[in-house]
Each structure stands twice: as C-alpha cells, then as structure tokens.
C-alpha positions in Angstrom: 3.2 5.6 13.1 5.6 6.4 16.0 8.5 3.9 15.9 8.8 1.8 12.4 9.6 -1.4 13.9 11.7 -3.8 11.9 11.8 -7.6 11.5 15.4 -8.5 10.1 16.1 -11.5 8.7 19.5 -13.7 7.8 18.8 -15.7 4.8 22.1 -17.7 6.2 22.1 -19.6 9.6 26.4 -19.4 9.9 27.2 -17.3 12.7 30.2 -16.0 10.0 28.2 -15.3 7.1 28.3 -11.9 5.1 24.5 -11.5 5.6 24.0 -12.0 9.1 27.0 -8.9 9.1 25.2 -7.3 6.4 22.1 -7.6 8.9 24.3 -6.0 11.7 25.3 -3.3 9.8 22.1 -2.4 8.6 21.0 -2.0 12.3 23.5 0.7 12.7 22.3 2.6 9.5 18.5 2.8 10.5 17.1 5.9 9.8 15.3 8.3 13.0 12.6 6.6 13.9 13.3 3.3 13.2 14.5 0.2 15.4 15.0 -3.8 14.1 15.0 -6.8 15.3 16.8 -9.7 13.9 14.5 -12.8 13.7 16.3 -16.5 14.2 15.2 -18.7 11.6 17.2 -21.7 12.5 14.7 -23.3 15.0 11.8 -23.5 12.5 11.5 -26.9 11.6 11.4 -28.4 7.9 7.6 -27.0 7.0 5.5 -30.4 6.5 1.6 -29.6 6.4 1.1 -32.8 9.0 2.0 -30.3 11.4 1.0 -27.1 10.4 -1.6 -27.0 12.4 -1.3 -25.9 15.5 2.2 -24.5 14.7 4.8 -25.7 16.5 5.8 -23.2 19.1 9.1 -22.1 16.9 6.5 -21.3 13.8 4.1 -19.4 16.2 6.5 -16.9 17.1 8.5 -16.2 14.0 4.8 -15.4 12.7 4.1 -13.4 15.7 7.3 -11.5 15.3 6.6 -10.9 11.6 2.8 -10.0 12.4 3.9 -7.4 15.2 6.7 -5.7 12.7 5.9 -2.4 10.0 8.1 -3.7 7.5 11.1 -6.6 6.6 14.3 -6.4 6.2 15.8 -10.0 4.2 19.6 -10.1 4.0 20.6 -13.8 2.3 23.5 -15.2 0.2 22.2 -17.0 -2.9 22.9 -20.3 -3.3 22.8 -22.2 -6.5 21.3 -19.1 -8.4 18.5 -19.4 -5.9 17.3 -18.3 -2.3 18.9 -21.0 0.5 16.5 -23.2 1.8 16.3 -22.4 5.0 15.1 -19.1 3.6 12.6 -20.2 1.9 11.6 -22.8 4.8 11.1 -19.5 6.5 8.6 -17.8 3.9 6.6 -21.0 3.6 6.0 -21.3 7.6 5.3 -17.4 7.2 2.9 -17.8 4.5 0.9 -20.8 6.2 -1.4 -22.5 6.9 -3.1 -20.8 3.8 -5.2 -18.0 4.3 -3.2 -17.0 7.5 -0.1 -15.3 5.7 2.0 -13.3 8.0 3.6 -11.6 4.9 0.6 -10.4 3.7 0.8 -6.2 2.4 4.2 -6.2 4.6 6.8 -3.6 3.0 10.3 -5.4 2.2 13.3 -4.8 1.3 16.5 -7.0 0.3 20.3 -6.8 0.4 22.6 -9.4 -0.4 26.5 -9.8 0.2 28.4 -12.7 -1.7 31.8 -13.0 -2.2 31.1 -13.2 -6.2 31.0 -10.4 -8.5 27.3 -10.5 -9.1 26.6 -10.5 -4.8 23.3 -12.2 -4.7 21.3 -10.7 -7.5 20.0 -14.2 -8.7 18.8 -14.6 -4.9 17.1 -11.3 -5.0 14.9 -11.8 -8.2 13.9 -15.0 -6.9 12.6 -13.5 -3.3 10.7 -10.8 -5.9 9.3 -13.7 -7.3 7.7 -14.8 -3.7 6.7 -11.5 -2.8 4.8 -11.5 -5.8 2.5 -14.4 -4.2 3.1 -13.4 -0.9 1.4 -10.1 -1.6 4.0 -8.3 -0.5 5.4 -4.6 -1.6 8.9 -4.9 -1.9 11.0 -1.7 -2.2 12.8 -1.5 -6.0 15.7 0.8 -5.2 18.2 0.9 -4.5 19.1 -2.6 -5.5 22.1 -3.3 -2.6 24.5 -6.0 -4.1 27.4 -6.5 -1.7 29.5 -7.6 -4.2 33.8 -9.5 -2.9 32.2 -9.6 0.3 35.3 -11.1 1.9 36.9 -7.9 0.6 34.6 -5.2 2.5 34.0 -6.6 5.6 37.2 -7.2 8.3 37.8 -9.5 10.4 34.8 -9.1 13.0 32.8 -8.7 10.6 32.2 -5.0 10.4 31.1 -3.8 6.9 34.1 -1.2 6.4 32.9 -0.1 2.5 31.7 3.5 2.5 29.7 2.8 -1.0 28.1 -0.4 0.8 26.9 1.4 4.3 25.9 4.3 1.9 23.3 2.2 -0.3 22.2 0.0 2.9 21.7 3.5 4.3 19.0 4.6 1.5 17.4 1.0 1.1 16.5 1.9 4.7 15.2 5.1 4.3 13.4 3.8 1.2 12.1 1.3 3.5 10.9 3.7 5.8 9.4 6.0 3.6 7.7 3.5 2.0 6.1 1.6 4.9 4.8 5.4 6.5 3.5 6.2 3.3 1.6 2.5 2.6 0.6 3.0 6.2 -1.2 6.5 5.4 -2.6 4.3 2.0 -4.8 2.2 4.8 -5.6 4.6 7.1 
C-alpha cells in the first residue's frame, strides 16, 4: 500500500462545530504516508428505499468516495446519548441498497469533541454498535474524547490542547497500522 488514503467524516453539518475542527486537526496529524479527505454529508438526502435504487447522484458518490478510501476517519458530537441523524443518514446510504455495503471490512476510527465532560463517548459506543453490522474493524485505542471543547479549541477553530493533538495523533497511527496490516491479512 503506497499512500493510505483517508475518507474523513463530520458527524455535524455546522460549519462551527468542534468535530468538523476536530476533523481539521486530525488532517494536520496524519502520520507519513497518509493523506484524508473530508467527505460532505450534508447533500445526501433523507435515505427512503423508494429511491435507493439507482442512487441519487449525492448517494453515488459519497459511496464512491468511501469505496475508493483504505480506511475512515468519523469525528461526530453526540446528540441525545446517541449518533446525530445525519450521521447515521450517512451510514444507512453507505450500507445500501443491501448487499452493496460501502463499509464493508473498511478500518475505522472515531474521535469525538463535546463541550461536556463525558465528550462524545455515548456517540462512540453507539457507532461501535453499527460497525458491528456494518462489518467493519474499528480501531479500540486510543479512545479520543475531546472533552470542554469550547475550552481547547480558539477562536478559529484550531485545536490548541497538546494532550488532544497527542491522542488524535496515535488514533492515526493506530489507524494506519491497522489498515496496512488488515491489508497484508487479504493479500
């Protein structure tokens, strides 16, 4: 594998949000070798099976985009314990029509950033929950829990906590790691 490519993805569609400067952040911390794209998930429409198939032109490249990357890279707030919905919008276009999953053996990894004390973790179990189905192979450690956002990112949105970049830093190279060595698995 020369080049790990990358699909990131904001679990928040605010231009603001911690995440999508979690997301930014975590493009500046890539390991050698490695490059991301960041993946809009705004434009998908609200999944409905009456017109699943063919995929609306949105759907068709998100899945394209997702088929074409190594690995994932989700960065989301949680919202009411859970994953937002447009997240999980997202993963059900991804994961359809059935049979066709893009997420299919893709390595994962999550990080969240919330302005609460527990930053996210009740959205990250629940995305564990999906990869599960998904038949994904999410990366365990380290779990990255941006935790009083508002409090380590300025004003533009730059993550200035050391601790923070640090564990985003080894997610990545977990990440990495991972997807060359699942990619050896399969050769």
């Amino acid at each position: 594998m020369e080049i790990l490519r990358i699909v990131g993805i904001a679990g928040s569609l605010r231009q603001g949000s911690f995440n999508r400067a979690a997301l930014r952040a975590a493009q500046g911390l890539l390991p050698e070798g490695a490059r991301m794209e960041a993946v809009e998930i705004g434009d998908l429409p609200l999944f409905s099976q009456d017109i699943e198939s063919p995929a609306p032109p949105p759907v068709t490249a998100f899945k394209e985009a997702i088929r074409a990357a190594d690995a994932v890279l989700i960065c989301t707030p949680e919202y009411n314990y859970s994953i937002p919905g447009v997240l999980k919008n997202a993963i059900d276009w991804g994961s359809r029509p059935y049979g066709q999953s893009a997420w299919t053996k893709k390595p994962v990894a999550i990080l969240s950033a919330s302005p609460g004390l527990l930053g996210g973790a009740r959205a990250q179990y629940h995305l564990r929950q999906c990869f599960v189905f998904l038949d994904m192979y999410p990366v365990n450690q380290p779990e990255v829990m941006i935790t009083k956002a508002h409090e380590k990112f300025d004003e533009q949105g730059n993550l200035k906590d050391e601790t923070a970049r640090k564990l985003i830093r080894q997610l990545l190279q977990n990440l990495a790691d991972w997807t060359r060595l699942l990619a050896k698995g399969r050769a």
